[in-house]
Structures are given as structure tokens and as C-alpha cells.
N, C-alpha and C positions, 0 to 999 in steps of 0.2 A: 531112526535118525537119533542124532544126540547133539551135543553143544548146546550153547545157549544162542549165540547169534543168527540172523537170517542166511547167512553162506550154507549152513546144513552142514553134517556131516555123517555119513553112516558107517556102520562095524557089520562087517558078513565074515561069519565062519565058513573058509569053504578050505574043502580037502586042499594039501600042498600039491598034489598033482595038478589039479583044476586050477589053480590062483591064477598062472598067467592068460591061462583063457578068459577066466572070469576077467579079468583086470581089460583085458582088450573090448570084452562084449561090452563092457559099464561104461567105458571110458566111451567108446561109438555112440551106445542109445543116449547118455548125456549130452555130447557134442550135437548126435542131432535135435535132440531134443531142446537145444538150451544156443548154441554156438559158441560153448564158451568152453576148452580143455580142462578136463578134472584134475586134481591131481590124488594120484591112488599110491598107497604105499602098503606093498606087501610084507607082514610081519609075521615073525613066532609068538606064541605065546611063552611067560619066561614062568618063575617060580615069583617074581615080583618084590614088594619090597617087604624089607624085613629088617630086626635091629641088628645091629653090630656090634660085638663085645670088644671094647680096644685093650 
């Protein structure tokens, strides 16, 4: 988990093949677990940030 406040929020590294499964199985055990819909946002990893010479 990460953030600071009580909502939670956690980061899983999972192959791009796998995300949208994974995204459906979390978002289910969540809902049952809690009643309440997650919201998941599937990402890339970038190169991030970095300066910029103008």
C-alpha cells in the first residue's frame, strides 16, 4: 500500500498481458470484500521526469 490517507492505495507490477485480468479479479475481491467499487487504472511505466534544456 502507499499514500498517506485512510482510502489506501496500492501499486502491483503485473505483466501487460495479465493487467486486465488482474484489474477484474481486484476490482471483485474488493467489491466483495468492502461494497464499495475500486477504482484501478492501468499504466506504463515511462522514463519519468527529467530537466529540460530551453
Amino acid at each position: 500500500m502507499t499514500g498517506a490517507g485512510f482510502g489506501g492505495c496500492a501499486v502491483a507490477l503485473v505483466q501487460s498481458a495479465a493487467a486486465a485480468g488482474f484489474a477484474r479479479a481486484v476490482s471483485a475481491a474488493f467489491h466483495n470484500a468492502t461494497g464499495l467499487t475500486a477504482q484501478i487504472y492501468i499504466c506504463r511505466p515511462s522514463a519519468g521526469a527529467s530537466i529540460v534544456s530551453t
